[in-house]
PDB file with one MODEL, atoms N, CA, C and O in Angstrom:
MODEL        1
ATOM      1  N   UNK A   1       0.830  -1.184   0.000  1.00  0.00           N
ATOM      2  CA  UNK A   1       0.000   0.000   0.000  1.00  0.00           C
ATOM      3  C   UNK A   1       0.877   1.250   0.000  1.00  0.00           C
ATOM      4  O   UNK A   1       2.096   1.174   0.153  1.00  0.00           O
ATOM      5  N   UNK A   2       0.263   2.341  -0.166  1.00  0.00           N
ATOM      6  CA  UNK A   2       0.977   3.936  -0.745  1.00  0.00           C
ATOM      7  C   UNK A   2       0.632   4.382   0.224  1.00  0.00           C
ATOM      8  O   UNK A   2      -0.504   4.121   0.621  1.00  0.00           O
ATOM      9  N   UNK A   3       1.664   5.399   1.122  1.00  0.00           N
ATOM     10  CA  UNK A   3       1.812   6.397   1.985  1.00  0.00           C
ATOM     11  C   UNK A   3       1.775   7.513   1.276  1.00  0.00           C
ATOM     12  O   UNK A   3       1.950   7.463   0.058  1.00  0.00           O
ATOM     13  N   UNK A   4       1.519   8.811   1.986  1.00  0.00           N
ATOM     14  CA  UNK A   4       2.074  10.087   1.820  1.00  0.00           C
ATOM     15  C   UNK A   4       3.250  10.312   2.646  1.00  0.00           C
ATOM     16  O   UNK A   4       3.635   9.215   3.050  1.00  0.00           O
ATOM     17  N   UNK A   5       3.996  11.264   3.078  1.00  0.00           N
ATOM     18  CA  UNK A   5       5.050  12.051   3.645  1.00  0.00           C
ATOM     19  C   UNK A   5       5.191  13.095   2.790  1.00  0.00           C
ATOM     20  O   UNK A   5       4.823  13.364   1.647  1.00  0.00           O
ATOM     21  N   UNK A   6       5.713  13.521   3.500  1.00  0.00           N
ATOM     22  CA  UNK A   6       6.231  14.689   3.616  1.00  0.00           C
ATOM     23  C   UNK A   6       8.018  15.354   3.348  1.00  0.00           C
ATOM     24  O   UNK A   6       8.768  15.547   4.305  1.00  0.00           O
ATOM     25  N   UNK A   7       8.480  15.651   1.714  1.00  0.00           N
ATOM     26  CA  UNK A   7       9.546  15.123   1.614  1.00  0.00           C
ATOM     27  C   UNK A   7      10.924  16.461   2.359  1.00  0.00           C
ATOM     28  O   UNK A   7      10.483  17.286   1.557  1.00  0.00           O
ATOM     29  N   UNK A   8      11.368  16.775   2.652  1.00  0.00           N
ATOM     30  CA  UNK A   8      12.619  17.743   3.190  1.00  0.00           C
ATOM     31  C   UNK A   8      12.186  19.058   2.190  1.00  0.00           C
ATOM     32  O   UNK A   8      12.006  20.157   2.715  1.00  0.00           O
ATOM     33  N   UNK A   9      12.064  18.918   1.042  1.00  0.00           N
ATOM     34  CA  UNK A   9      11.811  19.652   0.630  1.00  0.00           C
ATOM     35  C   UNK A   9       9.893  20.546   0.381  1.00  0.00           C
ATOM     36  O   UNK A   9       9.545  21.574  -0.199  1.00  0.00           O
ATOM     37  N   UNK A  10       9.345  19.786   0.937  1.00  0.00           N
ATOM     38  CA  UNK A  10       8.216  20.275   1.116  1.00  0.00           C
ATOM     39  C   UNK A  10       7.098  20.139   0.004  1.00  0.00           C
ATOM     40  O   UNK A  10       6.152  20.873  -0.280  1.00  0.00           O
ATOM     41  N   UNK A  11       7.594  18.804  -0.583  1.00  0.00           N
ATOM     42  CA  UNK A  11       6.876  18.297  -1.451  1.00  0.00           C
ATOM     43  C   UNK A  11       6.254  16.751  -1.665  1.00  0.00           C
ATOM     44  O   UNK A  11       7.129  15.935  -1.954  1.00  0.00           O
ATOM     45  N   UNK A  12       5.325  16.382  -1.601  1.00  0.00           N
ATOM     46  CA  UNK A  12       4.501  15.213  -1.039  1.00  0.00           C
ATOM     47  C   UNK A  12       5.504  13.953  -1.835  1.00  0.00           C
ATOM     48  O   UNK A  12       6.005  13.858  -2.955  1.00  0.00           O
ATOM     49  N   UNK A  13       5.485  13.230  -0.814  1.00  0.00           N
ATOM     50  CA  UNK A  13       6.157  11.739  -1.478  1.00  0.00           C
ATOM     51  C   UNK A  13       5.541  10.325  -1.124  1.00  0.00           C
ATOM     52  O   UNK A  13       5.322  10.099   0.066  1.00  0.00           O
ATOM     53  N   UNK A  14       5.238   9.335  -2.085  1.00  0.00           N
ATOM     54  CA  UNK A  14       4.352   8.526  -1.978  1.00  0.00           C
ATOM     55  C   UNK A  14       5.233   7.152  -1.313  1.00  0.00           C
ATOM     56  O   UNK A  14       6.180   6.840  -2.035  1.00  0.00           O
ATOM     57  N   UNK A  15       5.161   6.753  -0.734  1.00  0.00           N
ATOM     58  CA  UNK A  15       6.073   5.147  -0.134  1.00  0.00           C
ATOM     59  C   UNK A  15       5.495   4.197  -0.434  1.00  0.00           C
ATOM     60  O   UNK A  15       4.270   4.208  -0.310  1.00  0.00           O
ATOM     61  N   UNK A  16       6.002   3.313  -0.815  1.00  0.00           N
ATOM     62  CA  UNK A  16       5.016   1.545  -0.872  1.00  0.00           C
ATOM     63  C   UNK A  16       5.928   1.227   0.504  1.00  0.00           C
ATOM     64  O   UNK A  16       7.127   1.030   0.707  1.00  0.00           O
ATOM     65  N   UNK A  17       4.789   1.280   1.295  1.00  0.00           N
ATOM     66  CA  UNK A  17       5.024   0.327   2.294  1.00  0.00           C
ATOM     67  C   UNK A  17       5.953  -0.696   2.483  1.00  0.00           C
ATOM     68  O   UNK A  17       7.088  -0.718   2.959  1.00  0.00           O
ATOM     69  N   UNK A  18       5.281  -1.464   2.046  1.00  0.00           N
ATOM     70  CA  UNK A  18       5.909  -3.219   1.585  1.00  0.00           C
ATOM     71  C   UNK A  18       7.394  -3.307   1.002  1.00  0.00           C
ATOM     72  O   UNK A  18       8.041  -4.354   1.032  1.00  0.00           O
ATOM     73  N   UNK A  19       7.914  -2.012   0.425  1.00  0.00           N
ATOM     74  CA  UNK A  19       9.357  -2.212   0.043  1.00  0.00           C
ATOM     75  C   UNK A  19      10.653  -1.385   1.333  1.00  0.00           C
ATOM     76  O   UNK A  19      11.869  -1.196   1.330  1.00  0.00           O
ATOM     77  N   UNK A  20       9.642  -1.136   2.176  1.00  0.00           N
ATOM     78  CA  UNK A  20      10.482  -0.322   3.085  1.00  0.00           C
ATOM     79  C   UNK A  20      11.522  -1.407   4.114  1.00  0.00           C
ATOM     80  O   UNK A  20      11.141  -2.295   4.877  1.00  0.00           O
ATOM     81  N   UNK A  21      12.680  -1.037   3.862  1.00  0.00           N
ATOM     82  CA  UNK A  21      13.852  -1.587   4.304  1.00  0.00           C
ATOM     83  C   UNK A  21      14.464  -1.273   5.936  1.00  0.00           C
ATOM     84  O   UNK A  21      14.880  -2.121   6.726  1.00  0.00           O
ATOM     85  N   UNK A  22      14.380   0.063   6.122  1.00  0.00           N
ATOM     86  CA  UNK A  22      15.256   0.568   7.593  1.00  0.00           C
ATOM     87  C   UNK A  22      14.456   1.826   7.259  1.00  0.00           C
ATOM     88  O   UNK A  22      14.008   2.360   6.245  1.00  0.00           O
ATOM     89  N   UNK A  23      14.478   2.038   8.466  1.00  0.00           N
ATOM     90  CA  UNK A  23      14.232   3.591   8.843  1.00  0.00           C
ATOM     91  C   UNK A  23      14.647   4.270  10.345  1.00  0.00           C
ATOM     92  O   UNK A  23      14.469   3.926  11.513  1.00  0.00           O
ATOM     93  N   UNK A  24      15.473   5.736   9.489  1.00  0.00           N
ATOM     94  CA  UNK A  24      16.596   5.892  10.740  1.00  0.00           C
ATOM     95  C   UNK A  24      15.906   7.953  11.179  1.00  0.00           C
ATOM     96  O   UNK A  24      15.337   8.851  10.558  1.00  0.00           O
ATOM     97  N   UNK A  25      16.347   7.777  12.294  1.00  0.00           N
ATOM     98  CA  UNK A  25      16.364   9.146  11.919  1.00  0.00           C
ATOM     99  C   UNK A  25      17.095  10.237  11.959  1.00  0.00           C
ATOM    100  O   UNK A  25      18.103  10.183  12.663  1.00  0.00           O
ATOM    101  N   UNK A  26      16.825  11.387  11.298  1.00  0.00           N
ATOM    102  CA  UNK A  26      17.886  12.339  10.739  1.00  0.00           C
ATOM    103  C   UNK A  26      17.650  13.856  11.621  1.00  0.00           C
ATOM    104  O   UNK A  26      16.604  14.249  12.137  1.00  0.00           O
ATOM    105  N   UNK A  27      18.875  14.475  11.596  1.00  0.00           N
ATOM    106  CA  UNK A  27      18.464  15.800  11.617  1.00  0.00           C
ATOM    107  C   UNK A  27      17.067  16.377  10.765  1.00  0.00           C
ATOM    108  O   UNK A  27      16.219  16.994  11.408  1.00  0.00           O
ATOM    109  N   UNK A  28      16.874  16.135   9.242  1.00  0.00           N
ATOM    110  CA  UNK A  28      16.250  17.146   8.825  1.00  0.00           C
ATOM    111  C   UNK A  28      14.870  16.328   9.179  1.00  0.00           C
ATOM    112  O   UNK A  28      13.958  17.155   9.176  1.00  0.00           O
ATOM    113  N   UNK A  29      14.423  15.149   9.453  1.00  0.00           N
ATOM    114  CA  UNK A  29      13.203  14.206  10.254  1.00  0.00           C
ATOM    115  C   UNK A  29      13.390  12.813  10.032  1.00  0.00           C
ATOM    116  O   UNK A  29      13.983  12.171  10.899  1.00  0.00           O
ATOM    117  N   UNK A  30      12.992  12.267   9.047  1.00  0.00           N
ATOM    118  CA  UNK A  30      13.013  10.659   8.978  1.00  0.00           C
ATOM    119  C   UNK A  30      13.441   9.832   7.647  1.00  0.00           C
ATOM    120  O   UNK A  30      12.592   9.619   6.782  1.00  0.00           O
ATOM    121  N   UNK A  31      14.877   9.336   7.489  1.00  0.00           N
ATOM    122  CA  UNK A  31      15.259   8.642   6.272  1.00  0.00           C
ATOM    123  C   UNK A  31      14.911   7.349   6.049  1.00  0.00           C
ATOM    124  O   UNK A  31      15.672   6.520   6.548  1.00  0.00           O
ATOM    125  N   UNK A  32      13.856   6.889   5.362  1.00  0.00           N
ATOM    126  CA  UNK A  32      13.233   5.749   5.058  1.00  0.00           C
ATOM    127  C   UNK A  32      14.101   5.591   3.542  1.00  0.00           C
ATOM    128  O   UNK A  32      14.387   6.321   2.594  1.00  0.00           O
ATOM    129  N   UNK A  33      14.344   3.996   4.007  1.00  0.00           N
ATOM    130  CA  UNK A  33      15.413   3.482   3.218  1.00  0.00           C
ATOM    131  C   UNK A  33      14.497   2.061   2.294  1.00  0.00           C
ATOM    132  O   UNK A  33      13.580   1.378   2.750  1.00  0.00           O
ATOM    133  N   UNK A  34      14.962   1.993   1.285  1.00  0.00           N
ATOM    134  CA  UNK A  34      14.300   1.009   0.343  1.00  0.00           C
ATOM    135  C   UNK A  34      15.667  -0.086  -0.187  1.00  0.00           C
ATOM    136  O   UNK A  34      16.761   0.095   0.349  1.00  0.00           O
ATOM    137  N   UNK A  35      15.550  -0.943  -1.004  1.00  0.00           N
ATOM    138  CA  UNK A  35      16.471  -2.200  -1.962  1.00  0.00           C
ATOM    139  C   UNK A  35      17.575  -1.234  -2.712  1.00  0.00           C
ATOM    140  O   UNK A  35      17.314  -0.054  -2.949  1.00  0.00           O
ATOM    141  N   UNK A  36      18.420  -1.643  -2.949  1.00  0.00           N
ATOM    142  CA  UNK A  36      19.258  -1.089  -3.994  1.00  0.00           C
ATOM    143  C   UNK A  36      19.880   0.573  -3.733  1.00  0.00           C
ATOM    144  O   UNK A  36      20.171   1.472  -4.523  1.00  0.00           O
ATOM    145  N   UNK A  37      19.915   0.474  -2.311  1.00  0.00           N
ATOM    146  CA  UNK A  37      20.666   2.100  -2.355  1.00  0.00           C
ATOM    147  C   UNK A  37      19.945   3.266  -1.976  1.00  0.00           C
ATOM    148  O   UNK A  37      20.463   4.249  -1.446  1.00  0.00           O
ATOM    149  N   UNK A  38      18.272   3.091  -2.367  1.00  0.00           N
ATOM    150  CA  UNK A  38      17.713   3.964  -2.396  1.00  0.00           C
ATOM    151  C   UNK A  38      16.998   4.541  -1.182  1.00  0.00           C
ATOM    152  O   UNK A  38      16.641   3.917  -0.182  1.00  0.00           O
ATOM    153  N   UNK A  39      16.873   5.651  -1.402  1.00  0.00           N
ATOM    154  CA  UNK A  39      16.081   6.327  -0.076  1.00  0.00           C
ATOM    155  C   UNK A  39      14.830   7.606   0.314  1.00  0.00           C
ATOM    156  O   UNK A  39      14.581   8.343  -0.641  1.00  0.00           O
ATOM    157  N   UNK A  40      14.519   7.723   0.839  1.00  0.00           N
ATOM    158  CA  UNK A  40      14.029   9.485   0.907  1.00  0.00           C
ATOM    159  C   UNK A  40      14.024   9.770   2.251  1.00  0.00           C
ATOM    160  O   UNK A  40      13.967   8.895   3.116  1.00  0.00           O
ATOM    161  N   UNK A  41      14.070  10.720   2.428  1.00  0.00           N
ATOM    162  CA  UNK A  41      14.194  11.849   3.440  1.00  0.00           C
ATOM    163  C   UNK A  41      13.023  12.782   3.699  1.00  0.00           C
ATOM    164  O   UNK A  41      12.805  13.646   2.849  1.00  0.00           O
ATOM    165  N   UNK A  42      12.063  12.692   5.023  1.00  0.00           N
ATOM    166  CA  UNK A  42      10.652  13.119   5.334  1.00  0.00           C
ATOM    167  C   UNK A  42      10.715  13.897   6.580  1.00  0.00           C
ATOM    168  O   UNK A  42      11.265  13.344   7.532  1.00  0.00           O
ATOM    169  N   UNK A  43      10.225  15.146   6.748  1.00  0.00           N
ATOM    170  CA  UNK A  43      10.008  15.387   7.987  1.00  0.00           C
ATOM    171  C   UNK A  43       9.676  15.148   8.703  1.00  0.00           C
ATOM    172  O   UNK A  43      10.108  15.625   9.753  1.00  0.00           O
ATOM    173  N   UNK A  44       8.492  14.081   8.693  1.00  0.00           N
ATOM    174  CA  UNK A  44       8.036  13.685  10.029  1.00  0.00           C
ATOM    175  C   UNK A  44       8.783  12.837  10.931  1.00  0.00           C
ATOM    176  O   UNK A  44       9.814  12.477  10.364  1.00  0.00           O
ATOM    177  N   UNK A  45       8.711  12.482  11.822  1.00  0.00           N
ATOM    178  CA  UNK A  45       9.140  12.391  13.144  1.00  0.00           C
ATOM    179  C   UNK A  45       9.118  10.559  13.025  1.00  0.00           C
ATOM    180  O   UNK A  45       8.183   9.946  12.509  1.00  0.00           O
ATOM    181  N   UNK A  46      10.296   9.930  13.594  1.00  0.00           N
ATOM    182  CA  UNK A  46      10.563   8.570  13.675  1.00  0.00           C
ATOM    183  C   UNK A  46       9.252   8.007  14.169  1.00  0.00           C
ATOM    184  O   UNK A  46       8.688   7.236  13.392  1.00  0.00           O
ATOM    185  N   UNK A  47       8.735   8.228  15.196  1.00  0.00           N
ATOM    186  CA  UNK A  47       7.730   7.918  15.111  1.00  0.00           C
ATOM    187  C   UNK A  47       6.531   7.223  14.727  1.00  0.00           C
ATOM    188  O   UNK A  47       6.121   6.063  14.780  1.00  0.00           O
ATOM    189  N   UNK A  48       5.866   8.995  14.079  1.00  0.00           N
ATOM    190  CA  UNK A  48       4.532   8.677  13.478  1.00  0.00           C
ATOM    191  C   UNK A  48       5.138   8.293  12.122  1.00  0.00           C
ATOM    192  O   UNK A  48       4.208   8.099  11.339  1.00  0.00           O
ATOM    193  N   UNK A  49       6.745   8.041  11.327  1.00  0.00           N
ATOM    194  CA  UNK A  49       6.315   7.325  10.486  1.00  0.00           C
ATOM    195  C   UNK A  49       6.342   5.777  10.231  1.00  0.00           C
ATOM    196  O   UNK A  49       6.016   5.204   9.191  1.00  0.00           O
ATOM    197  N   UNK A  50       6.736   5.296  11.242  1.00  0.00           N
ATOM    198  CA  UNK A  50       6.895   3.898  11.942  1.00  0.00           C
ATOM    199  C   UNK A  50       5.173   3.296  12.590  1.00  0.00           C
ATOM    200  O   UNK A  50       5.017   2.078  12.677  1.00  0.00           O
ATOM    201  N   UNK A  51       4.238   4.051  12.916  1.00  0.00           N
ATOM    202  CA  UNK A  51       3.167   3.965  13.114  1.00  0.00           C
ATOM    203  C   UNK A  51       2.187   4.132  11.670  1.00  0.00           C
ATOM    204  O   UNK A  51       1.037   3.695  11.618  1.00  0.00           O
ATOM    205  N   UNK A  52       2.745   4.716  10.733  1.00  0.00           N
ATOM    206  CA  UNK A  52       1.495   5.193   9.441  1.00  0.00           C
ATOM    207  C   UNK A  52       2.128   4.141   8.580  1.00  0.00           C
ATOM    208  O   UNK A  52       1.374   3.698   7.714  1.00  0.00           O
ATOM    209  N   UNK A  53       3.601   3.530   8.623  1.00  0.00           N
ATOM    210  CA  UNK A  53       3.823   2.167   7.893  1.00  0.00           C
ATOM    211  C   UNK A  53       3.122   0.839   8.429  1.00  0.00           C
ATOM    212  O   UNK A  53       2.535   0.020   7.722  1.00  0.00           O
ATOM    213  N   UNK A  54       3.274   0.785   9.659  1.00  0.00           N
ATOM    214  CA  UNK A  54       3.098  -0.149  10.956  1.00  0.00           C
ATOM    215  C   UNK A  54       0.930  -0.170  10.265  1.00  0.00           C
ATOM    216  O   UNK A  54       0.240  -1.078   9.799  1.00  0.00           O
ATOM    217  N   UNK A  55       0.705   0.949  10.499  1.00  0.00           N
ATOM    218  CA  UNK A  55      -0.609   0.683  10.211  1.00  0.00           C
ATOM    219  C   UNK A  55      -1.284   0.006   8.799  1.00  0.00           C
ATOM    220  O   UNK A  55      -2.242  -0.752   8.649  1.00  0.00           O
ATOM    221  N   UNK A  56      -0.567   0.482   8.067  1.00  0.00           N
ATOM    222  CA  UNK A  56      -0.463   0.658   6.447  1.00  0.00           C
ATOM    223  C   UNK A  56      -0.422  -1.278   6.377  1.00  0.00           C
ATOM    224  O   UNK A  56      -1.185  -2.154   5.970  1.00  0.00           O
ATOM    225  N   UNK A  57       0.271  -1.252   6.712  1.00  0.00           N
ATOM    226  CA  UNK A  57       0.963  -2.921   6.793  1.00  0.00           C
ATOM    227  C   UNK A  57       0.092  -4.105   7.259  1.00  0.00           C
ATOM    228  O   UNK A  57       0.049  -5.190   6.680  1.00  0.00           O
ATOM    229  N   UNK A  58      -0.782  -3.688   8.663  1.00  0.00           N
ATOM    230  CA  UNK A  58      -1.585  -4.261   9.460  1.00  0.00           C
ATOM    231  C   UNK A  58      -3.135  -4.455   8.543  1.00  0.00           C
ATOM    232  O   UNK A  58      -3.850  -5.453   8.635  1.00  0.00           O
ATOM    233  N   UNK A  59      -3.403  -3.333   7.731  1.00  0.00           N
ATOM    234  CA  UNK A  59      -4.553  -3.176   6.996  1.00  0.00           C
ATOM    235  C   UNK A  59      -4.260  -4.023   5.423  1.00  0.00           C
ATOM    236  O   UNK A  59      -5.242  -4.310   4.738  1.00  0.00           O
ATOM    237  N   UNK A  60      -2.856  -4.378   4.942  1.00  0.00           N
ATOM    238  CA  UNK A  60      -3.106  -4.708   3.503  1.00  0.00           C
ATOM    239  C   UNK A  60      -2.682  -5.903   3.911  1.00  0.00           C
ATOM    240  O   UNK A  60      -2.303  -6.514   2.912  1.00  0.00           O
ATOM    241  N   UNK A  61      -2.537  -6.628   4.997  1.00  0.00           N
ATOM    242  CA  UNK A  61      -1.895  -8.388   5.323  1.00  0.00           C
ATOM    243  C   UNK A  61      -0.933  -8.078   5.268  1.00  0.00           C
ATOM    244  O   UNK A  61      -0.344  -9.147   5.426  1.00  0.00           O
ATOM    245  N   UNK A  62       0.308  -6.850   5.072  1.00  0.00           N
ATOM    246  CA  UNK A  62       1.916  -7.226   5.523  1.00  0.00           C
ATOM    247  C   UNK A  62       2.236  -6.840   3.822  1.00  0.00           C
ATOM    248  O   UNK A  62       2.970  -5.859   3.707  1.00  0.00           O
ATOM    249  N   UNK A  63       2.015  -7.153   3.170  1.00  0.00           N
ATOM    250  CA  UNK A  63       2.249  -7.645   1.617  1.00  0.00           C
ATOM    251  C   UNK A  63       3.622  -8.725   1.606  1.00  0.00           C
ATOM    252  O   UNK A  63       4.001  -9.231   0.550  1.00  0.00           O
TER     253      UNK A  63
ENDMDL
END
């Protein structure tokens, strides 16, 4: 399933859930890390975005 966030730069970014790898957090808020290198960088707070994946996850069976 597809998240929103919120990207450093203040422009909406969509996540698939299901490919999310690590998530650490940063000075500028929260670096959610994916396969192959890749990443983005969100303001929100370790947290609530560990809870809006966590939920995301619970509602589609995990994928």
């Amino acid at each position: 399933m597809i998240v929103m966030f919120t990207s450093v730069d203040r422009v909406e970014t969509a996540v698939n859930a299901g490919q999310v790898s690590f998530i650490t957090p940063v000075t500028e808020g929260t670096r959610i890390r994916f396969g192959e290198g890749r990443s983005v960088t969100v303001v929100e707070p370790l947290a609530e975005v560990v809870d809006v994946l966590n939920r995301t996850l619970a509602i589609s069976g995990g994928e």
